[in-house]
N, C-alpha and C positions, 0 to 999 in steps of 0.2 A: 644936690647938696654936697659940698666937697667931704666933709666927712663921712656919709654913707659911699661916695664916692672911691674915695682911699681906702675902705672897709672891702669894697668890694674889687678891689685891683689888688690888696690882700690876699683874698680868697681864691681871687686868679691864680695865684703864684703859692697857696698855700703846701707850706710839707707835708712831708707824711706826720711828720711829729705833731702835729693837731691833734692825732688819735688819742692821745696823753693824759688831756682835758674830761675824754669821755671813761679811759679807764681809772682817772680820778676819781670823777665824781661819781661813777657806780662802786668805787670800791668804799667810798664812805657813806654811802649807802645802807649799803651791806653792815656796816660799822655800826651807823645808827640803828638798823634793825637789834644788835647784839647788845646793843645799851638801851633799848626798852624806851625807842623816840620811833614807835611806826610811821606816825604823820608825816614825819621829816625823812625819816626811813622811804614812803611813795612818793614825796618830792621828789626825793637825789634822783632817785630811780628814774623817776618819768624824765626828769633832766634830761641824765643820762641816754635814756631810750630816745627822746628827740633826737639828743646831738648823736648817736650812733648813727638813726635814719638817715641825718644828713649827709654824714658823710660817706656813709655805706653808698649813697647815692654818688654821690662826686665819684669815689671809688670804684663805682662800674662806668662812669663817664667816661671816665680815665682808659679804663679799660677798654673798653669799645672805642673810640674813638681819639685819645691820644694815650695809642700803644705804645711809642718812646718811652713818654713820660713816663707812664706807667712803670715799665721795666725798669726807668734809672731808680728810682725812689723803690720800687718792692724790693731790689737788691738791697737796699741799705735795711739795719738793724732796725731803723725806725722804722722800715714797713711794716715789726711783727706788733708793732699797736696795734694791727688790726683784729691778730690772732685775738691779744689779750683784753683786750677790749671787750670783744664779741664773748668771749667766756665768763668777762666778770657782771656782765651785765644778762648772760644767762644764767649763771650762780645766784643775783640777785632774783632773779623771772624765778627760778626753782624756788625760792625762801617765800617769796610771796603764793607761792602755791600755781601757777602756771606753769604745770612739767612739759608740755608740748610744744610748747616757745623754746624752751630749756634746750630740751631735745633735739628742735631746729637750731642753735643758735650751737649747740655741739658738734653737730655735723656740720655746720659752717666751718666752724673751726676747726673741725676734724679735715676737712677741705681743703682750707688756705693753707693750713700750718706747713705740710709737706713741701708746696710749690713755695712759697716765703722761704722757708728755713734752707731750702737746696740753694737761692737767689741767694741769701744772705753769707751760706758758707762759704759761695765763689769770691761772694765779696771780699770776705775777709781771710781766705787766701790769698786775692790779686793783692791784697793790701800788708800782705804780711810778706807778698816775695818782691812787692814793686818797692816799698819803703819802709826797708832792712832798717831796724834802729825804733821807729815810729810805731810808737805804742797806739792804743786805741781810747775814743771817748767813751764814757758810762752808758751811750745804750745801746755798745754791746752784748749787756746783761740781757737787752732784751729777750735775748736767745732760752734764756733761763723761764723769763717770767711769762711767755707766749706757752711756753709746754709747762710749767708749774700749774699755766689758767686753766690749761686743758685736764690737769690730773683733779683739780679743785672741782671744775663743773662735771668734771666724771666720775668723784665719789660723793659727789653732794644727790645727783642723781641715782647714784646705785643706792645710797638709804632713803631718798625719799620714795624710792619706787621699789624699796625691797628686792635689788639683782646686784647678783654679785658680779658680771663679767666685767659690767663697767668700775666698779672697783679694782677690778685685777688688773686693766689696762692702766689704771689713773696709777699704780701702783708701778708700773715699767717706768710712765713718763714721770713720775716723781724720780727715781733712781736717774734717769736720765740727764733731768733737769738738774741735777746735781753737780752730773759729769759735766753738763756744758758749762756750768756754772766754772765749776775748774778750769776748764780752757779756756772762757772767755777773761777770769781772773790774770792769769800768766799773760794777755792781750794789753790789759788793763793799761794807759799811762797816769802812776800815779800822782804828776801832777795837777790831775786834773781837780784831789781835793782839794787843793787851795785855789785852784786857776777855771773851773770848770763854770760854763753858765745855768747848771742844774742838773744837767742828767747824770753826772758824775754820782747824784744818790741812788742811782738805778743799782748800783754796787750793794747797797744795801736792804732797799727793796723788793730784789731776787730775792734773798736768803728769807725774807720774809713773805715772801709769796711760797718759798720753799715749805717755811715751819705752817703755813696754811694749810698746804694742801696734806700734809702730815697727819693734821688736825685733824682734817676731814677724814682723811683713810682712816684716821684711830674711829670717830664718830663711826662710819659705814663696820668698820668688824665691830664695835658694840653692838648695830643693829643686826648683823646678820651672822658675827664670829666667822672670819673668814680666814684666821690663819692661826699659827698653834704661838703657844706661849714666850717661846723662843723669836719667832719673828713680830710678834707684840711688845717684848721686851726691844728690841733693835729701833723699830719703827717708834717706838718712845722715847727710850734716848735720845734718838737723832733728831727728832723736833724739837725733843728742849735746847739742844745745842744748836741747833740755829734760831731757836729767840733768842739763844746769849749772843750768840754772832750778831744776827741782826740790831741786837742795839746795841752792841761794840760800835758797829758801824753807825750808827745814829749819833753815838758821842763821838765819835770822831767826825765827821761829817756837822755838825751844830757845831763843834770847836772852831773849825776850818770857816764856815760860816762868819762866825761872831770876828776871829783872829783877818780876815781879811773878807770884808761885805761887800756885797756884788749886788750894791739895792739896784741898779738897771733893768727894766722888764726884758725878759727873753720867753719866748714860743718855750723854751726847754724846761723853763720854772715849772711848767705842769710835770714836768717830769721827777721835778722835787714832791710835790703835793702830792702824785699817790704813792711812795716810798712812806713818806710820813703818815700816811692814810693807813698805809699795806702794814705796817709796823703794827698799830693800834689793833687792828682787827686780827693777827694773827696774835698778840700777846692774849688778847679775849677769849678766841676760842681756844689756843690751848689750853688757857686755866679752866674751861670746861672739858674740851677731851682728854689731860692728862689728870686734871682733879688735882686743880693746882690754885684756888681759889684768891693766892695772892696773887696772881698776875692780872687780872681782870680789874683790879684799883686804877693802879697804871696807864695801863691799853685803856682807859675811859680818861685817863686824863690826855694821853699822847692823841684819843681822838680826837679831842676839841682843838689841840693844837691845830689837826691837820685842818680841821674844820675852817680853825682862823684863818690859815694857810692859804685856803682854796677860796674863802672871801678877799685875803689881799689882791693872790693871781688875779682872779675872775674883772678884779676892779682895775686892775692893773692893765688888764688884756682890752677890756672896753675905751677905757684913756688911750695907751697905745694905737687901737686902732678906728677908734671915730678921728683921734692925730693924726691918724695915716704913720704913726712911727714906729709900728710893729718892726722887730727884728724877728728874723728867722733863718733859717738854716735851710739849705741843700743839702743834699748828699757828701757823707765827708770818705 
């Protein structure tokens, strides 16, 4: 049939940016868990846990057997979908009570993050001494939201399992993730909110993957008090100031949207849907870790958006490609 046909000559040539789709729909997931929708909460999930299998499978194909390929695509930012992926879908596996998946799917990530992230900084040095002037596209932030995953599924697991180490660690790469956040900002070209084909919201889904994992750390020292008052105090602050940030960036980014519409499907739109996703679910839990009980109105309305969001894509991605008119991306 020519349309499973072109589906499949897709697939051939598929980016890394596919990964997108799966940290999407785990992180609304996790969303729906936090809005008291479980049913729909082990849909996403299982969703999610299919499409990760899949391509975690292509992803060692690649790897064994087309090593090039392999190498040009994990260099790029887009390869760290893999990291963040693989974390937000064992953040979910922990929430449903599977800590041993969890576990696995941490050392996964624990695994990739460092080879990905060395690939990716070479990258975006050759790219910053080859093409002096040439700012970069939004998922650069990637670099943010692969180690923000990692600090989220490592304090999500030090209070489901009562250990403080993996708190302490999630607590470096939260700092961390901050910093990269910074450099990748300064990289940023800001045209790209008016010009960009979607990942340009990764700019704002960092910060919001940032104020998550914040969350979680506050959550993990309620359950085990793991630090004094003074750095409770800091670690609170700085969450709330990146929900504010993060939907600074949402209004700006929806403005940019509405002011110049870019309705053409692109591979990258999943890259809108979990920013808009990542928003929701971080406004949620903080109004419960910080005991902030108006932000959780909100984050349950901005869920549904992403909800809508991710049934436009999803409908979008199937038209596109039973059409065979998927657009996609290389390595930029």
């Amino acid at each position: 049939m020519p349309g499973s046909s072109s589906l499949r000559a897709w697939w051939a040539r598929r980016p890394p940016a596919a990964g997108a789709a799966v940290l999407a729909t785990g992180i609304l997931s996790i969303g729906l868990r936090l809005a008291g929708h479980e049913v729909l909460f082990k849909v996403m999930l299982a969703l999610a846990g299919a499409a990760w299998v899949v391509l975690a499978s292509d992803f060692v194909v690649r790897l064994l057997w087309q090593r090039e390929r392999w190498r040009t695509e994990a260099s790029t930012p887009d390869g760290l979908t893999a990291v963040a992926a693989t974390t937000v879908l064992g953040t979910g596996l922990s929430v449903l009570g599977r800590q041993n998946c969890a576990w696995a799917l941490l050392a996964l990530s624990a695994v990739l993050w460092p080879v990905l992230m060395t690939d990716v900084v070479r990258h975006v040095t050759r790219h910053v001494m080859s093409h002096r002037g040439r700012r970069m596209h939004g998922d650069v932030f990637l670099c943010c939201v692969a180690t923000q995953g990692l600090a989220v599924l490592g304090a999500t697991l030090a209070k489901a399992e009562a250990l403080s180490w993996p708190a302490h660690t999630a607590l470096v790469l939260f700092w961390l993730g901050l910093l990269l956040y910074a450099v990748m900002l300064a990289l940023f070209d800001w045209r790209q909110v008016t010009e960009g084909a979607g990942d340009q919201w990764v700019a704002g889904g960092a910060l919001a993957a940032s104020a998550l994992a914040g969350a979680r750390l506050i959550d993990a020292d309620h359950a085990l008090y793991l630090w004094n008052a003074d750095d409770r105090g800091v670690l609170r602050g700085v969450t709330i100031a990146l929900v504010v940030l993060a939907l600074g960036w949402y209004a700006v980014l929806l403005a940019a949207e509405v002011l110049r519409p870019r309705p053409r499907y692109d591979l990258r739109r999943w890259a809108t849907v979990f920013p808009l996703g990542m928003t929701a679910v971080a406004m949620m839990s903080v109004a419960s870790a910080v005991d902030v009980p108006g932000l959780k109105g909100p984050g349950e309305v901005l869920l549904w958006v992403a909800v809508a969001a991710w049934l436009a894509v999803t409908a979008a991605a199937l038209i596109a490609g039973f059409g065979g008119s998927v657009r996609s991306t290389g390595p930029r």
